[in-house]
N, C-alpha and C positions, 0 to 999 in steps of 0.2 A: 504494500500500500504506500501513496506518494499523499505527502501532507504538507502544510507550510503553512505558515501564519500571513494573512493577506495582507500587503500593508494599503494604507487608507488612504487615497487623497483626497482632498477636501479644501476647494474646488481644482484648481489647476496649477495649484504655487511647484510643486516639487515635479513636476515630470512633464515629458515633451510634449508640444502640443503642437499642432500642425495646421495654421490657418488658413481656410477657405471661404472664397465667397458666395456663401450657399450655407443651405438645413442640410447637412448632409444627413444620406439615409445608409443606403445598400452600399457595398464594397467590396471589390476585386481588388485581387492582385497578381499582376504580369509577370512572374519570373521572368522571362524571357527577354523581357522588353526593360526589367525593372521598372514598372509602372506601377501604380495604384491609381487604379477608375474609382469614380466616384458618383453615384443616381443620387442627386438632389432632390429635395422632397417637392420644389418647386418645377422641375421638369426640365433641368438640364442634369447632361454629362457631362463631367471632368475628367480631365486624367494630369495628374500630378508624377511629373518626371526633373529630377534631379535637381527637385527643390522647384520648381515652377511649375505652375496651372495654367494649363489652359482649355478653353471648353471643347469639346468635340461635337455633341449636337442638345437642340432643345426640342424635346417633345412637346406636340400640340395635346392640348386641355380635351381633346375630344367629347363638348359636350360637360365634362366635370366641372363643378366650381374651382374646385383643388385638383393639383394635376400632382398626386403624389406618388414621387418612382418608388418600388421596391427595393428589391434585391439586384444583382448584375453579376455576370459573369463573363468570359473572356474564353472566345472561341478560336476557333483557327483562324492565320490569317489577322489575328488582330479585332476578328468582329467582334464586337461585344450583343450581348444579348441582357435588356432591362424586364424587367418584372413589373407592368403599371399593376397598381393597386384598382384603380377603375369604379368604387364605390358602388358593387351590384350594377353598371352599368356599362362599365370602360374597361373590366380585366382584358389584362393583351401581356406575351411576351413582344418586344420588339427586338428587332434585328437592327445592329448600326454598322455603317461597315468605316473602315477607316477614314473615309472623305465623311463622313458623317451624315449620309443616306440612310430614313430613319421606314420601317417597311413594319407590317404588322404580320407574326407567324400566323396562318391560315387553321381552321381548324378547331380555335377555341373558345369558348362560349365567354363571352362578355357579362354574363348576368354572375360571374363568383368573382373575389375579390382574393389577389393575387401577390405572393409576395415573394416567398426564393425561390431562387433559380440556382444552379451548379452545372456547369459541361464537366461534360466524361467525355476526354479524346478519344480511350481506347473505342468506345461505343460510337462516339461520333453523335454524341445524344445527348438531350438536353433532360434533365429533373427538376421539377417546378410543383410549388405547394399551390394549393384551392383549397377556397372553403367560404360557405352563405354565409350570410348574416340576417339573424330575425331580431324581434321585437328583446328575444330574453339572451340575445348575444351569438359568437361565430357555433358554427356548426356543420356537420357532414364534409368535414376536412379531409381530404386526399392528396395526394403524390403521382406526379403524373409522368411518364415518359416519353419524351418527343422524339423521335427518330429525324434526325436533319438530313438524312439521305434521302427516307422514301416518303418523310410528311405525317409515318404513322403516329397516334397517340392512345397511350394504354394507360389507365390506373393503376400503379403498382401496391402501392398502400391507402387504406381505405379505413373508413370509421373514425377518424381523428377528430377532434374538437376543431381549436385553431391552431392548423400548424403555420409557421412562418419562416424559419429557417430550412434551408436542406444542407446537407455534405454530403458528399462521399468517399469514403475509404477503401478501394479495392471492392469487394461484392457486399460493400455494408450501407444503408444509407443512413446517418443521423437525421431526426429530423425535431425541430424543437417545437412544442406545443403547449402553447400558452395559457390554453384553457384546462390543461391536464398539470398544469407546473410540472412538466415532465421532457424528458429528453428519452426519443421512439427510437429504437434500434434494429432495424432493418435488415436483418441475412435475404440476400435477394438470393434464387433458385430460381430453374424453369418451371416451377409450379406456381411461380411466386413470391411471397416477400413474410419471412417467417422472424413476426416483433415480439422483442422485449420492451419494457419500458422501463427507465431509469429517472423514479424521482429528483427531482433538484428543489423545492420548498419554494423559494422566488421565482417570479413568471420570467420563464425565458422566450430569448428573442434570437438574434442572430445567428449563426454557426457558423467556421469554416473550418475546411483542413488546415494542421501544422504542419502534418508528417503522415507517416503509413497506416499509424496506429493512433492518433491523437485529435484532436478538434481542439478550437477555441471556441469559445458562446459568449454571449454578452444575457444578464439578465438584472431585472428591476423590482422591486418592493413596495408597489406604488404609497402605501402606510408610511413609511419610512422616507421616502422621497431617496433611495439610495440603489444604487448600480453596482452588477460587481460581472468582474470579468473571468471567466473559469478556462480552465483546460479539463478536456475529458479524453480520459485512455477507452480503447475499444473492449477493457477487462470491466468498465463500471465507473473507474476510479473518478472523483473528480478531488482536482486542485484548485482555492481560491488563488489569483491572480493577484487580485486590485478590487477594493471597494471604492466609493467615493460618492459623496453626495449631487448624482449627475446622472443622468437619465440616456443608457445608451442604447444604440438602435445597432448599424449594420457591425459586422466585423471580417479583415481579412488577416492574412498572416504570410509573411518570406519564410515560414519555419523557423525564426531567429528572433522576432516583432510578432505582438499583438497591433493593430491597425484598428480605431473603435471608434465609429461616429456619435457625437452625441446632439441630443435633440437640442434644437433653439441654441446651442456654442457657436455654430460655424467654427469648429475645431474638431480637428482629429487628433483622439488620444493616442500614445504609443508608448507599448509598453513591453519591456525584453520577457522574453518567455523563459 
């Protein structure tokens, strides 16, 4: 078992902060490219390279009061692909390509509301959460798999409240759901996707991979008005990170850095793993 005492910031005095001009939401990160993208909750993209921003494209409001992006991921090539949120009306993945041509993937029902997304190269495939929303909150939350070759789309994982985050590890999917304060563990097979669930007590939100075996998450206490940033091993385990009085949303990771948007900062926290 992996343990540590989390140390606390409160607000942003002791650790690196990374300023943008934007709500930052959702976040990628480009080994490749050494990039970190960035879905603004107001409907642009970023991408922050060696110390400098600049925008790549803005999505149109289609119809939304709020044009609030999700989650993002980074495809081959450089495309990126966004998660709009769509409020029961507007869910869409979109596709950006480097010149920053913004196109809606085909196929997906606009009436659930939308938030991670994750590419698997090996698959050539895209993994994105759903889930409605009623009167008494999210509901019939699923996991879905796009196939960017042939267009197919299958529900892999089903039943969930509100999931919002996804990763993937090799043939695992994390996926964190908010209305369960739980983190859903995914053995995908060809029959399927055979879950455990792994309590975490505060409502989680974001996820990404570190490493082979590892994930980072962001989660909130809304009681408390306090954030903490965790790593999770694929055995169970979780390690506190970082607490801080600060409300975070997306997160990505180099496997070296936590990367952590936090709501209404226009600051990206970072934090060594």
């Amino acid at each position: 078992m992996r343990s540590s005492l989390a140390r606390v910031y409160s607000p942003f005095d002791d650790l690196h902060a990374i300023e943008v001009p934007a709500d930052p939401n959702g976040l990628a990160y480009d080994i490749g490219d050494d990039t970190l993208y960035v879905a603004d909750g107001g409907g642009a993209v970023l991408a922050i390279e060696h110390g400098h921003t600049r925008r790549v494209a803005t999505v149109a409001t289609t119809g939304c009061t709020t044009n609030e992006l999700g989650g993002i991921a980074v495809g081959p090539g450089g495309t990126l692909y966004v998660a709009r949120l769509g409020h029961g009306r507007a869910g869409a993945i979109l596709r950006i390509t480097r010149r920053g041509a913004v196109s809606e993937l085909p196929g997906l029902s606009p009436d659930v509301w939308r938030l991670g997304v994750v590419h698997d190269p090996g698959e050539r495939a895209l993994y994105t959460t759903q889930y409605d929303k009623t009167a008494v909150g999210a509901c019939d939350g699923a996991v879905l798999r796009i196939d960017l070759s042939t267009g197919a789309i299958e529900p892999v994982i089903e039943g969930l409240g509100k999931p919002v985050g996804v990763a993937k590890l090799g043939a695992t999917l994390l996926v964190t759901d908010a209305r369960r304060c739980a983190v859903i563990c995914g053995e995908l097979t060809h029959r399927g996707a055979r879950c455990t669930e792994i309590p975490l007590g505060d409502r989680p939100d974001s996820i990404a991979a570190c490493g082979v075996d590892s994930a980072v998450l962001t989660s909130y206490r809304p009681d408390a008005g306090v954030g903490s940033v965790h790593r999770l091993w694929l055995d169970g385990t979780i390690e506190t990170l970082a607490t801080g009085t600060w409300q975070p949303r997306g997160v990505a990771s180099d496997g070296a850095r936590a990367f952590v948007s936090v709501r209404g900062g226009g600051r990206l926290l970072v934090f060594p793993l």
